[in-house]
C-alpha positions in Angstrom: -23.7 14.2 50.7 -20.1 14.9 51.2 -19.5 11.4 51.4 -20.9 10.6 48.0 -19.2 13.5 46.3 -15.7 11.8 47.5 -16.9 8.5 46.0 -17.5 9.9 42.6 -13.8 11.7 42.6 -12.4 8.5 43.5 -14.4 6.3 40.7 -13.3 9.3 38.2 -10.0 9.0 39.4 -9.3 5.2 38.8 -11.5 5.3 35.6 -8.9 8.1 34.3 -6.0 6.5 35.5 -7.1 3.2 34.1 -7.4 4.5 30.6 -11.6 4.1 30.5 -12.4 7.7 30.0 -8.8 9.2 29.1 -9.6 8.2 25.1 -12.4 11.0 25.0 -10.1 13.7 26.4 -7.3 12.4 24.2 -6.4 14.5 21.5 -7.6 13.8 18.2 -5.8 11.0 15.9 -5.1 12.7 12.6 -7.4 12.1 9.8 -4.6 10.5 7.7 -1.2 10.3 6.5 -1.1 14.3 4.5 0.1 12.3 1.5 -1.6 13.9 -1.5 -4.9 12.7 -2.9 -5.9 11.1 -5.5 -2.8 8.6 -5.3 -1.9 5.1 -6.6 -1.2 2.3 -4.9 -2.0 -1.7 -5.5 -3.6 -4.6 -3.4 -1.1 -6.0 -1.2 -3.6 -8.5 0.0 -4.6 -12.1 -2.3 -8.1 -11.0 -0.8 -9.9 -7.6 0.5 -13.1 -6.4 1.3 -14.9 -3.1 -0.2 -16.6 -1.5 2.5 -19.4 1.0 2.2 -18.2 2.8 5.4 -14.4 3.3 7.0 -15.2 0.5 9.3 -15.4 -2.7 10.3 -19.1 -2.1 10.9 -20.0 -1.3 7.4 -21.3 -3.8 5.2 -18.9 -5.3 2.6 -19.7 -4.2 -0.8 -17.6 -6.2 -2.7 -14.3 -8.4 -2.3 -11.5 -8.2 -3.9 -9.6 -11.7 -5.1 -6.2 -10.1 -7.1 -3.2 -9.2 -5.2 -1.4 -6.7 -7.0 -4.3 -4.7 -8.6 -4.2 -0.9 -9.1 -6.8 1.3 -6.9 -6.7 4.8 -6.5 -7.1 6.7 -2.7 -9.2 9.4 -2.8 -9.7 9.7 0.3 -8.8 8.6 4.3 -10.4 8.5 7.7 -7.6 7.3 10.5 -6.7 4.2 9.0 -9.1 3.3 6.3 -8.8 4.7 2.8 -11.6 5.5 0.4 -10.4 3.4 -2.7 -11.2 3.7 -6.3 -10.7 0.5 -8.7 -10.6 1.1 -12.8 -13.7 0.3 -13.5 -15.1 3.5 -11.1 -16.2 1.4 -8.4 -15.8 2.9 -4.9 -15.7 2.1 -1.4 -13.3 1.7 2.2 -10.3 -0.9 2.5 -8.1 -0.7 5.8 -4.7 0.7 4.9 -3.2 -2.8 5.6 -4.7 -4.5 2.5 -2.6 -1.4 0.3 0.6 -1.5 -0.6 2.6 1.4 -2.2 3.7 -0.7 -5.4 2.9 0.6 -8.1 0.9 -1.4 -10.8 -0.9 -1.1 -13.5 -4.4 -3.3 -15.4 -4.4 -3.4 -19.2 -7.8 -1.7 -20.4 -9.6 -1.6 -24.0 -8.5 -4.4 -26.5 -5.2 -6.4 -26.4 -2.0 -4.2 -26.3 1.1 -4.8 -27.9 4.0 -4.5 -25.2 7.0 -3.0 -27.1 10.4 -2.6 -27.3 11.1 0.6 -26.9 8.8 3.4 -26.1 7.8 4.1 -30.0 4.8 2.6 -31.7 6.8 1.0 -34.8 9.6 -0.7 -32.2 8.8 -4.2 -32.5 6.3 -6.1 -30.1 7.5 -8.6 -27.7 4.4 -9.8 -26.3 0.8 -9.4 -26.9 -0.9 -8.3 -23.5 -4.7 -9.1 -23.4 -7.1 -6.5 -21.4 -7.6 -7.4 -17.9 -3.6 -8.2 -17.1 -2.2 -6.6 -13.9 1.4 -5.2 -14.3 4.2 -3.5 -12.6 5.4 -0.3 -13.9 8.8 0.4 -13.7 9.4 4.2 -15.2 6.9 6.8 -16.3 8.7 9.6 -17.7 6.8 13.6 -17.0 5.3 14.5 -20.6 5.7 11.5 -21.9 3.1 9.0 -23.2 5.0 6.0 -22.8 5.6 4.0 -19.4 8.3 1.3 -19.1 6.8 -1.9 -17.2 6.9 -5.8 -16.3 4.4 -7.8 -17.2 4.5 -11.5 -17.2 8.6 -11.5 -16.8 8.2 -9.3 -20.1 9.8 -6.0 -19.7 8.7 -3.5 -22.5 6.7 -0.4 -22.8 3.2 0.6 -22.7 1.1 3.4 -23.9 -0.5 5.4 -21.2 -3.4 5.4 -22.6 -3.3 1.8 -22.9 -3.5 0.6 -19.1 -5.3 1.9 -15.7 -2.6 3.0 -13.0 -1.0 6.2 -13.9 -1.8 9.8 -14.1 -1.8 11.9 -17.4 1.7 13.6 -17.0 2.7 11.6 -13.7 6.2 11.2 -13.2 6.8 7.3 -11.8 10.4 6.3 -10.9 
């Protein structure tokens, strides 16, 4: 009996020192990065899978085929965020598909982009629904973002585009 007890000690010992069993007395890998939620942030990948679950184990829901698309975290879990797209469609991407860029998708009917952050200041392009962006300057109570679209640099109303909050200040 004392024999066998030896043998176990020993097996625990190499399985700990080995790194089989150390994982599960590990401390606990933090649940993710403490930056605040909801957040913006764009698809850095040209493709990405919507999960159902954060993991690679869950189904795919949907896949994403736009690099540079606006999706909002609204949650994490380790190293998959919980992601929002404009259309309220929800589901799990791994944080390496995200990029912090900032970016923005025309909504409604086709927007004028203008010169200046005023709604007489003339257009200089026409932007039809459905256009990804980049934005550039969002100013703290006001409506009007500056952003890149296209090579076009203009402004936008905020009302006019998914990718921003209500009195968010973008630099």
């Amino acid at each position: 009996m004392h024999c066998r007890t030896r043998l176990l000690t020993a097996a625990l010992a190499v399985l700990f020192g080995v790194g089989i069993l150390a994982p599960a007395l590990a401390p606990a890998a933090p649940k993710g990065t403490g930056l605040p939620l909801p957040r913006f942030v764009s698809l850095r990948a040209s493709e990405a899978r919507l999960r159902t679950g954060p993991g690679v184990q869950y189904p795919e829901e949907w896949i994403y085929q736009r690099r540079g698309l606006p999706l909002e975290i609204i949650a994490e879990h380790h190293t998959w965020r919980k992601v929002r797209d404009w259309q309220g469609t929800q589901g799990w991407m791994h944080q390496a598909l995200l990029s912090g860029d900032r970016t923005l998708i025309v909504t409604g009917a086709t927007r004028n982009l203008r010169q200046r952050p005023d709604s007489e200041s003339r257009a200089i392009a026409r932007v039809e629904a459905g256009v990804i962006g980049r934005i550039e300057h969002c100013a703290q109570g006001n409506g009007w973002c500056e952003v890149e679209i296209d090579g076009y640099q203009g402004w936008l109303r905020r009302v006019e585009f998914w990718g921003v909050y209500v009195d968010e200040k973008v630099d």
